[in-house]
C-alpha positions as CSV (number, residue, x, y, z in Angstrom):
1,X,272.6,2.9,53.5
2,X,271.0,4.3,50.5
3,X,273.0,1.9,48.1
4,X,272.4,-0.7,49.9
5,X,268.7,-1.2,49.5
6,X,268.2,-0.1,45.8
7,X,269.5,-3.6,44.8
8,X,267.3,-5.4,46.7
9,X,263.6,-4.1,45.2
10,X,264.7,-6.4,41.8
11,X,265.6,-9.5,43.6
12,X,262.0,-9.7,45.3
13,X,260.5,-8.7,42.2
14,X,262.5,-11.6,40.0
15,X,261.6,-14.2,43.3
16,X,257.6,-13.3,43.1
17,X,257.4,-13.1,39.3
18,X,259.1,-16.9,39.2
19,X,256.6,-18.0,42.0
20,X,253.5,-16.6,40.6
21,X,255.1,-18.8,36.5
22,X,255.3,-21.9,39.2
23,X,252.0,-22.0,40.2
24,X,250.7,-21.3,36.9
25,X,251.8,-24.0,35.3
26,X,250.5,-26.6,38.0
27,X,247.5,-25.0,37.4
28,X,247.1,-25.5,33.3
29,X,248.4,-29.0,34.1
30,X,245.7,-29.6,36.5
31,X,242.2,-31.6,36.4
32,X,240.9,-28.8,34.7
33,X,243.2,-28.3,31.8
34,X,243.4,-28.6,28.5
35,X,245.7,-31.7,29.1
36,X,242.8,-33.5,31.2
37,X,240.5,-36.5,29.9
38,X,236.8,-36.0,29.4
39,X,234.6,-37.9,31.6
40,X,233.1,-41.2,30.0
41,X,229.3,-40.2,29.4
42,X,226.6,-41.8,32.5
43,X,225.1,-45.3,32.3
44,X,221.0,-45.5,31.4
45,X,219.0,-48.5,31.3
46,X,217.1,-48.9,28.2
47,X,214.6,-50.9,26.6
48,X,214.5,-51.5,22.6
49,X,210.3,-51.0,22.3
50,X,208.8,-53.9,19.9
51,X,205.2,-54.4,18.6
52,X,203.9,-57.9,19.9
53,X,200.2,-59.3,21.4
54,X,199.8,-57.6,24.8
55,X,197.4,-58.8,27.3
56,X,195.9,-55.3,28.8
57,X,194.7,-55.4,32.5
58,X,192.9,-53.1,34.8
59,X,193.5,-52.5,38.3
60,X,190.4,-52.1,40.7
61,X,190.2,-51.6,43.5
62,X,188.6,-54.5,46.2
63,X,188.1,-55.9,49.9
64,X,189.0,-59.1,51.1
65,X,186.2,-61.9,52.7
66,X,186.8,-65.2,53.9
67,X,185.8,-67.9,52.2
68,X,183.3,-69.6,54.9
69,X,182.7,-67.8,58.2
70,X,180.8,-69.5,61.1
71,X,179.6,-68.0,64.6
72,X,179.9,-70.7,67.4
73,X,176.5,-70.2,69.5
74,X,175.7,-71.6,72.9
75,X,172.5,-73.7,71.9
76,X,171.6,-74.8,75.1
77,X,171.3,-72.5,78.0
78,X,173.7,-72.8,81.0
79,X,176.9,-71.2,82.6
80,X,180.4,-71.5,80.7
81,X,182.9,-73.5,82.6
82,X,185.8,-73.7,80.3
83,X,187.3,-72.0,77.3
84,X,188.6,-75.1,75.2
85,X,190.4,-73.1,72.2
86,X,193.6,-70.7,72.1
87,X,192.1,-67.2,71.1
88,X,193.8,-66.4,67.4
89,X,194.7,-70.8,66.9
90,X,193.4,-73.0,64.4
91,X,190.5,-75.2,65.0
92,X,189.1,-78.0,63.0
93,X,185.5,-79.1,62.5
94,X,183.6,-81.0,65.3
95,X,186.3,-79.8,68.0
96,X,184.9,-79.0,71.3
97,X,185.1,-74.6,72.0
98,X,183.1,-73.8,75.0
99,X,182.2,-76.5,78.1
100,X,178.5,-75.9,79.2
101,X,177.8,-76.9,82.5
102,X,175.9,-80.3,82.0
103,X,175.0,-81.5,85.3
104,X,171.3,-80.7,84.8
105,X,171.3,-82.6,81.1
106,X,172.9,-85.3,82.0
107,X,170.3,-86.0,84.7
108,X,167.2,-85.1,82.4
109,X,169.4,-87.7,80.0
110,X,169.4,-90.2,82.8
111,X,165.8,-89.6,83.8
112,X,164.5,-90.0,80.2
113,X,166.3,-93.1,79.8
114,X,164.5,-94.8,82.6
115,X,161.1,-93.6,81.6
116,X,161.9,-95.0,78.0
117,X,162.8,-98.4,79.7
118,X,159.8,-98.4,82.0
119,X,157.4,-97.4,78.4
120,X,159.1,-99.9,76.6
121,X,158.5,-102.6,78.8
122,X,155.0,-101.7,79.4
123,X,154.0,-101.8,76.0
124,X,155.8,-105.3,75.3
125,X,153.8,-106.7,78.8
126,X,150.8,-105.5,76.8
127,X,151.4,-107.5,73.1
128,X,150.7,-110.9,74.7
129,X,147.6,-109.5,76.6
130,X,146.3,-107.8,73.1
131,X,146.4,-111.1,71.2
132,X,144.1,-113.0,74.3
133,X,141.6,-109.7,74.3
134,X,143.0,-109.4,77.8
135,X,143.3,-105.4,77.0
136,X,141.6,-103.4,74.6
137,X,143.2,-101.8,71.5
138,X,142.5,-98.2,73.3
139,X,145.3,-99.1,76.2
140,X,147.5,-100.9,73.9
141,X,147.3,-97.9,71.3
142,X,148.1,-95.4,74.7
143,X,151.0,-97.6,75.9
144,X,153.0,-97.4,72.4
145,X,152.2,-93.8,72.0
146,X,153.5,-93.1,75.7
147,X,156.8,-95.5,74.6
148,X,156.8,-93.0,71.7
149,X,156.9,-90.2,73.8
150,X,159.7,-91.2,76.3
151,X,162.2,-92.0,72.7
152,X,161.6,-88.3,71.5
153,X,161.8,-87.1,75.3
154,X,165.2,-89.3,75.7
155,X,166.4,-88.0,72.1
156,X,166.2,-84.3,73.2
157,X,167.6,-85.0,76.1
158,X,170.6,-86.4,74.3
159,X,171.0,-83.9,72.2
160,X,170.8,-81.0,74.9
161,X,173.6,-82.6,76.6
162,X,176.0,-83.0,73.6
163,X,174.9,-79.6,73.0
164,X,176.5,-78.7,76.2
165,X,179.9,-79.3,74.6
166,X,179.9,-76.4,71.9
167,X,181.7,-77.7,69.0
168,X,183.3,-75.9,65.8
169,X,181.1,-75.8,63.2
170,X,184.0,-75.7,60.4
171,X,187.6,-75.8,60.4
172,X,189.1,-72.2,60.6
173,X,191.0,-69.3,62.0
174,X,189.1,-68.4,65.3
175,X,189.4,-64.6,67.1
176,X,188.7,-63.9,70.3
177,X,185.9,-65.7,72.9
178,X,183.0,-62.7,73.4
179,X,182.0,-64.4,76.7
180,X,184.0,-65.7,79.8
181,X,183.6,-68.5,82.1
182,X,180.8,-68.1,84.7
183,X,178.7,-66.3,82.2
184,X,175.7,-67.2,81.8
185,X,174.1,-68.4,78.5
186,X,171.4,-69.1,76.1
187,X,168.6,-67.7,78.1
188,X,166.0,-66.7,75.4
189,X,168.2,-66.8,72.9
190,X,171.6,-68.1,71.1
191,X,174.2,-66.4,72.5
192,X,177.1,-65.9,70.2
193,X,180.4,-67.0,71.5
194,X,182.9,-66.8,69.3
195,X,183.3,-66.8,64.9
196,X,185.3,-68.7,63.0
197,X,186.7,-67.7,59.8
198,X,187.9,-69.8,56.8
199,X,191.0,-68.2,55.3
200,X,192.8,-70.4,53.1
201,X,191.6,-70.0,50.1
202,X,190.1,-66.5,50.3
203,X,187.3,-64.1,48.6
204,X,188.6,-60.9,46.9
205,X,185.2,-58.9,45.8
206,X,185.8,-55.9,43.8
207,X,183.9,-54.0,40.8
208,X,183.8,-52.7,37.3
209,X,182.2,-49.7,36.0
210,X,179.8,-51.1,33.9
211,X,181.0,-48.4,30.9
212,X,183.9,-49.8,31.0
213,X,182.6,-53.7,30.8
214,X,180.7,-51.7,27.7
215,X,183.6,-49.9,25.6
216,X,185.3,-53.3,26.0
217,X,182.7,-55.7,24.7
218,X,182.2,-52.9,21.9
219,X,186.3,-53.2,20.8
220,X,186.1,-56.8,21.1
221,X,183.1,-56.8,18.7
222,X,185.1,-54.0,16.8
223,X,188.1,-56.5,15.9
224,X,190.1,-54.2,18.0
225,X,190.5,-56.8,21.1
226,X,190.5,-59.7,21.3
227,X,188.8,-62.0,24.4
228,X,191.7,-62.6,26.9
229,X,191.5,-66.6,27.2
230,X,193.4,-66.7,31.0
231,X,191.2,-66.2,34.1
232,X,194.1,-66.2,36.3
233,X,194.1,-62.7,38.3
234,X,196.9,-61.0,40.2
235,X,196.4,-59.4,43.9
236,X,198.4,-55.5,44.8
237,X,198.7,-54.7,48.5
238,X,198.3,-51.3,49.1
239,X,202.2,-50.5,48.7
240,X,202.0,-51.3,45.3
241,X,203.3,-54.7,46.2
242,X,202.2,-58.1,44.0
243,X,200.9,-60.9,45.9
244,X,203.1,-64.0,44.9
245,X,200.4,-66.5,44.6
246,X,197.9,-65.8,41.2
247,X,194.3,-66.2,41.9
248,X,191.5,-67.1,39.4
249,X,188.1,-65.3,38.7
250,X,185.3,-67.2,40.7
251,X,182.3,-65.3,39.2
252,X,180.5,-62.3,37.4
253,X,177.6,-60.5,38.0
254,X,176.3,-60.5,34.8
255,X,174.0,-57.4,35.9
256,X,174.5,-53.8,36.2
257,X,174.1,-52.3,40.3
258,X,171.0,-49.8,39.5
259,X,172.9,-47.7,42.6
260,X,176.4,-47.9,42.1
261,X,176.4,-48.6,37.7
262,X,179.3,-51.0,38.5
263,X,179.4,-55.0,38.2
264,X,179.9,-57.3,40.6
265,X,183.3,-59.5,40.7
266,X,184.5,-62.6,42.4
267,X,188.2,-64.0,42.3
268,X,189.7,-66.7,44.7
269,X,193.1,-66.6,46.1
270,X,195.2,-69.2,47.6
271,X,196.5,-68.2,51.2
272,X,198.3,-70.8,52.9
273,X,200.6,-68.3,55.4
274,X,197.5,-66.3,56.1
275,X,198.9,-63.2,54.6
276,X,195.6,-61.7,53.6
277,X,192.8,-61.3,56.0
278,X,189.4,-60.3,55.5
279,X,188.5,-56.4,55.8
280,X,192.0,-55.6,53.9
281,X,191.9,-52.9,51.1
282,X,193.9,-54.6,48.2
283,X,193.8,-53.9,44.3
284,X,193.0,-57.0,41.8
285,X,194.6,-56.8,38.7
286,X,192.8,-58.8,35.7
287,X,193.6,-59.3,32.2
288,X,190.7,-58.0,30.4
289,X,191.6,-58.4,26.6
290,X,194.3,-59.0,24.2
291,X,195.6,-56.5,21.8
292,X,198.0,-57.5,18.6
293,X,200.7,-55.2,17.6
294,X,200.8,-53.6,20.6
295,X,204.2,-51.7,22.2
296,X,204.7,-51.4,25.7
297,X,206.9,-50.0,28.0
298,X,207.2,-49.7,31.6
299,X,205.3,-47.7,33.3
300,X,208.1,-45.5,35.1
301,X,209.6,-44.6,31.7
302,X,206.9,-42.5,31.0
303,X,206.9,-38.8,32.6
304,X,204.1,-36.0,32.1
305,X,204.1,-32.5,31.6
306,X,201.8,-29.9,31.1
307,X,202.3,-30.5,27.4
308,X,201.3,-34.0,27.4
309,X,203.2,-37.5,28.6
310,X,206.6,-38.1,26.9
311,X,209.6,-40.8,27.0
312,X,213.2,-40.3,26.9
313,X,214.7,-41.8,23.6
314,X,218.8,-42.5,23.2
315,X,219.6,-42.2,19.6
316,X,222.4,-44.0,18.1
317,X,224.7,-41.7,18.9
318,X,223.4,-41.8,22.3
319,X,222.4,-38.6,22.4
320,X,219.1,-38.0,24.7
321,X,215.7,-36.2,23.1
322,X,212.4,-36.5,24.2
323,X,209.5,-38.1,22.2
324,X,205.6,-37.5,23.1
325,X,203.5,-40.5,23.3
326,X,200.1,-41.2,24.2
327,X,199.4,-44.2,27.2
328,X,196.1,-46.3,26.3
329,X,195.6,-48.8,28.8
330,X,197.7,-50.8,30.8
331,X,199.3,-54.4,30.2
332,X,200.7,-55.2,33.9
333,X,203.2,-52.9,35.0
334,X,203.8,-51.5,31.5
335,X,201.8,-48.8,29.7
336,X,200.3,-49.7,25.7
337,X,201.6,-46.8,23.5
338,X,198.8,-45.8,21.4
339,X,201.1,-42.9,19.8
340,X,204.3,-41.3,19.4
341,X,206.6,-44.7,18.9
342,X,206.9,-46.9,16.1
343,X,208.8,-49.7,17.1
344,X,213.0,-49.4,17.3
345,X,213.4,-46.8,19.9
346,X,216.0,-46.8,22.7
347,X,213.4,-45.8,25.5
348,X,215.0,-44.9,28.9
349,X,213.8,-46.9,31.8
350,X,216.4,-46.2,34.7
351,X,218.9,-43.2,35.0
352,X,216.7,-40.4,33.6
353,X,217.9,-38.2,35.9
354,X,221.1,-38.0,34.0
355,X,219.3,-38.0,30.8
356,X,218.6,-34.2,30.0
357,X,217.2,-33.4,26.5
358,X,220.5,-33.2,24.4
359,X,223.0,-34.6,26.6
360,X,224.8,-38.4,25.4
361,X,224.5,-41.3,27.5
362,X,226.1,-44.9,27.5
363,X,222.7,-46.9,27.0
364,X,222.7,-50.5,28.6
365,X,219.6,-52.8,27.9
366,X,217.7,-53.4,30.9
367,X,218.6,-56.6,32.8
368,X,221.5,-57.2,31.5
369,X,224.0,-59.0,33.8
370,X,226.5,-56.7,35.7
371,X,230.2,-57.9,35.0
372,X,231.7,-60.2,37.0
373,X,233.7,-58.3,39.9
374,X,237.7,-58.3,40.7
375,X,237.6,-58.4,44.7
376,X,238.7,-62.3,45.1
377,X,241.4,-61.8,42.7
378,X,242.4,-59.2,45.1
379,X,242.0,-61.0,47.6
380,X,244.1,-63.9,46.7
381,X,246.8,-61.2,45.6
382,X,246.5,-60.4,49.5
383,X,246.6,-64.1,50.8
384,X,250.2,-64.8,49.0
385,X,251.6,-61.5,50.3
């Protein structure tokens, strides 16, 4: 028993020690290993930054008003009997709204008719008998002034029963009816029944600090800026989105608000599918001036920190470093570079969180076409199997 077992301590030793070389060698040859391939550096977008003329804009903020806006009043008094209009429709000019009841006109309308008829015929009984001195001028001159009378009595009458059908003043978008039928209106006063808004084309009113309105006449006096010749004006909803359609200035205050030390601006805006609706909080964007050998990048390129703002630069080598720069003013959705770049520069634009200071990158210019996919070769591959 005790020679037995001597042998077989080696034997388990030599089978371990050739496992443990086994698994080694998998291990150098795996992903990790010297063997293995580096990975190909990570795609950034980039923009090569240019000096050109750059049209710089300002954002303000604004509230939308439609362009006409009428209130539909009952203008004779009486009880509603029909609602004539969809709440929330269209309605064009002249179309009939509310339906007074017009029993009571239309027999005032009668009744002044007749009087008219019975004047009228009075005063031309009373021509002959003027010429013969049958009358005197006194009662001739009180029958035409009583014929006079019953016209204007039958003309109000007329118009108090037209009235009675309460028409739209313009065409518009209408809301909702303030009064139901049976109620009872016009007593002592107008009542309002309804409003009517034109929205297509539509108000934008907004401000500008009238500082700012002076540093820029001062540049543009200055040489530094030039007048920007367009008027045409460009819309942000609140989300940052722009409004498809441009818009064009439709006037300026040319005064100073002693209050608020802002001006007061005007632009229109085209609004066929009644997107925008008066009362909405929008942003107008406006060229201001244009400035010549101006560089501009994208606004999201450029990052801040407590040591100032900063873009991301690929050098040649495509290796990343930052570069300070210094924003001043806006040109759209890009910033103007005042500072910090010369003209050249790979700036990154998309991917900068794989861009650390140092690190190399693959940079692609921005826009550029993705390649052409493989899939329906594939999938002709598939169709003859």
């Amino acid at each position: 028993m005790h020679t037995f077992t001597k042998p077989l301590i080696p034997v388990f030793f030599l089978i371990a020690l050739a496992t443990g070389c086994s698994g080694g060698d998998k291990q150098a040859a795996g992903p990790g290993g010297p063997g293995a391939a580096m990975p190909p550096p990570p795609e950034v977008d980039v923009i090569t930054v240019t000096a050109g003329n750059a049209t710089l804009t300002q954002d303000l903020p604004g509230r939308l008003q439609a362009y006409r806006t009428a209130q539909v009043r009952a203008r004779v008094e009486g009880v509603i009997e029909k609602r004539l209009f969809q709440e929330g429709s269209e309605v064009k000019a002249g179309e009939s709204l509310f339906q007074i009841d017009a029993r009571t006109f239309k027999t005032a309308a009668e009744s002044a008719r007749a009087d008219l008829a019975i004047a009228m015929q009075t005063l031309e009984r009373y021509n002959p008998l003027l010429k013969i001195s049958a009358i005197s001028q006194q009662d001739y001159d009180l029958s035409a002034a009583k014929a006079m009378q019953a016209e204007a009595a039958l003309t109000r009458a007329e118009e108090s029963l037209e009235n009675a059908s309460v028409p739209a003043a313009i065409s518009g978008h209408i809301g909702r009816a303030l009064v139901t039928e049976g109620a009872f209106v016009g007593k002592n006063e107008a009542t309002l029944l309804a409003t009517i808004e034109q929205l297509d084309p539509i108000y934008a009113n907004f401000t500008q600090s009238g500082s700012d309105w002076l540093r820029l006449q001062q540049a543009i006096k200055q040489g530094k800026l030039k007048h920007a010749e367009t008027a045409k004006v460009e819309l942000l909803f609140e989300d940052g989105s722009i409004y498809p359609l441009p818009g064009k200035i439709f006037f300026t205050d040319m005064a100073v608000d002693a209050s608020t030390g802002a001006v007061s601006m005007r632009a229109q805006f085209p609004n066929p599918k009644r997107e925008l609706l008066p009362g909405m909080f929008v942003r107008i964007r406006f060229p201001e001036s244009v400035a010549e050998n101006a560089i501009r990048v994208p606004q999201r390129a450029v990052q801040a920190s407590p040591q100032g703002q900063f873009v991301m630069v690929a050098g040649a080598d495509g290796k990343v470093a930052p570069a300070p720069v210094k924003t001043g003013g806006m040109a759209g959705g890009d910033f103007i570079i005042a500072d910090g770049l010369k003209g050249g520069e790979q700036v990154i634009v998309n991917g900068l969180q794989k861009a650390r200071p140092g690190s190399v990158v693959k940079p692609v210019p921005l826009n550029t076409p993705a390649p052409a996919a493989s899939a329906p070769v594939a999938a002709k591959s598939a169709d003859k199997r």
